[in-house]
C-alpha positions as CSV (number, residue, x, y, z in Angstrom):
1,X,0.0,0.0,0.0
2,X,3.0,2.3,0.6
3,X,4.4,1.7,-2.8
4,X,5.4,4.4,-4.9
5,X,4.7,4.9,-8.6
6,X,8.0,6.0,-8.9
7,X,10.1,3.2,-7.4
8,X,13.5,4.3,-9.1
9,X,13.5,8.1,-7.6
10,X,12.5,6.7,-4.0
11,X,15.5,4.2,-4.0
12,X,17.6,7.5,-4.7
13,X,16.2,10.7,-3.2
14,X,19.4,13.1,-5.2
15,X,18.0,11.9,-8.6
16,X,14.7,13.8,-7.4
17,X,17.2,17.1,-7.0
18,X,19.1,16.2,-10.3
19,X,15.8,15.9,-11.7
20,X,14.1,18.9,-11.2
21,X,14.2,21.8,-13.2
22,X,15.7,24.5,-10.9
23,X,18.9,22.5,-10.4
24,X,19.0,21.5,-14.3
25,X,19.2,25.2,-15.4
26,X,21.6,25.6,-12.1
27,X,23.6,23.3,-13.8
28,X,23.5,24.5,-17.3
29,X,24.4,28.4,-15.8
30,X,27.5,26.6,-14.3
31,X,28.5,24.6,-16.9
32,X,28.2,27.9,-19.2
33,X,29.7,30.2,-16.8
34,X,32.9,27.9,-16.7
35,X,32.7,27.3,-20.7
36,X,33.1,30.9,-20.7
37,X,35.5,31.5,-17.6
38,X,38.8,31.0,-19.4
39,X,38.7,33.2,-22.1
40,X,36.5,36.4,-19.8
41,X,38.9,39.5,-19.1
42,X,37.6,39.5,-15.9
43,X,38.4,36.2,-14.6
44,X,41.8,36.8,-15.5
45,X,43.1,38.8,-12.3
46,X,41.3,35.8,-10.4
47,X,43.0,33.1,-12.6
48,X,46.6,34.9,-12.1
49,X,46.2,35.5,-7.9
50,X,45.3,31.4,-7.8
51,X,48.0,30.0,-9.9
52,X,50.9,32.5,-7.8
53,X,49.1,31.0,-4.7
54,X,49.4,27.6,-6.0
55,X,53.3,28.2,-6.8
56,X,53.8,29.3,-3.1
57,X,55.4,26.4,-0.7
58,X,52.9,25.0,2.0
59,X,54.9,26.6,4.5
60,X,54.1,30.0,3.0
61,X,50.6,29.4,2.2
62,X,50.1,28.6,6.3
63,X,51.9,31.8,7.4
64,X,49.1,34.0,4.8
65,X,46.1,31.7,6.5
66,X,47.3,33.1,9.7
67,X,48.4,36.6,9.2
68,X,45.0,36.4,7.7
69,X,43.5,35.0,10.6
70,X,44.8,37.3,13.2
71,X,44.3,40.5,11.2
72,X,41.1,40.1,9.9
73,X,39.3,39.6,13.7
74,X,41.8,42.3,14.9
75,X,40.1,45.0,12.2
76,X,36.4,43.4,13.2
77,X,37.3,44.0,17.2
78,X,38.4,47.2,16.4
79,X,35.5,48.4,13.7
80,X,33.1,47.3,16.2
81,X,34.5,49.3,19.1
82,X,35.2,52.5,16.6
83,X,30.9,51.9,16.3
84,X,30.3,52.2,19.6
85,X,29.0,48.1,19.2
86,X,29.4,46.5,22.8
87,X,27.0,43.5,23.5
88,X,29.1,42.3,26.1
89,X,32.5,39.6,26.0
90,X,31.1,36.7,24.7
91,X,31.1,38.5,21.1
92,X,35.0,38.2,21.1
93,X,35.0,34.7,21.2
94,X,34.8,33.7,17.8
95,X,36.9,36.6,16.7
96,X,39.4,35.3,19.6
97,X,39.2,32.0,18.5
98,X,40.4,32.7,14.7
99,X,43.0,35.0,15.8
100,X,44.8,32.1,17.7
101,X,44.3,29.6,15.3
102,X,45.9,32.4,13.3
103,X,49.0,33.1,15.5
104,X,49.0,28.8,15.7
105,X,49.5,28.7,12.1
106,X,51.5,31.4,12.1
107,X,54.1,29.7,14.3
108,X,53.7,26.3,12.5
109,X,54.6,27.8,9.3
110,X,58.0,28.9,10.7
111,X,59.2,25.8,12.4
112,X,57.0,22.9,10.2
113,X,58.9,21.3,7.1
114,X,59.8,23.4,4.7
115,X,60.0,26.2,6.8
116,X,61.9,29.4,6.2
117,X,64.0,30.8,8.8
């Protein structure tokens, strides 16, 4: 009685998704969008910054993440106080947190493998 007149898309619930028409023209916007990627003069900058971060040693690609992640939080704590935005300490946490990880990575990138002294 609780059988389905369409056994194949209840045995696999993502060919419902793949089926449907919103993710089919998804699909056909991506697929054209990166058809068209390579050759657009604007995806050029983009195409340039990944292949000079690809051609940087790991070592140097962890010290970025974490002078990325301790400046970044640093500019939000101190944007937030320029505001006048105070809701108490537990909003530093997260901000905290990254800035750590940061200085962790930070440290890790300069005494890891490959690390430059």
């Amino acid at each position: 009685m609780n059988e389905s007149r369409y056994p194949d898309l209840q045995a696999d619930p993502a060919a419902i998704l793949e089926a449907s028409a919103p993710v089919r023209a998804a699909q056909a916007l991506i697929d054209a969008v990166g058809a068209a990627a390579p050759t657009s003069r604007g995806w050029q900058p983009i195409h340039r910054t990944v292949r000079e971060w690809r051609a940087l040693t790991p070592a140097a690609r962890q010290f970025y993440l974490g002078v990325t992640l301790v400046v970044a939080p640093v500019a939000h704590i101190l944007l937030s106080l320029w505001r006048g935005l105070d809701p108490g300490w537990l909003w530093l946490v997260i901000p905290v947190t990254a800035a750590l990880v940061g200085g962790v990575c930070i440290v890790a990138s300069r005494s890891g493998p490959g690390a430059q002294t």
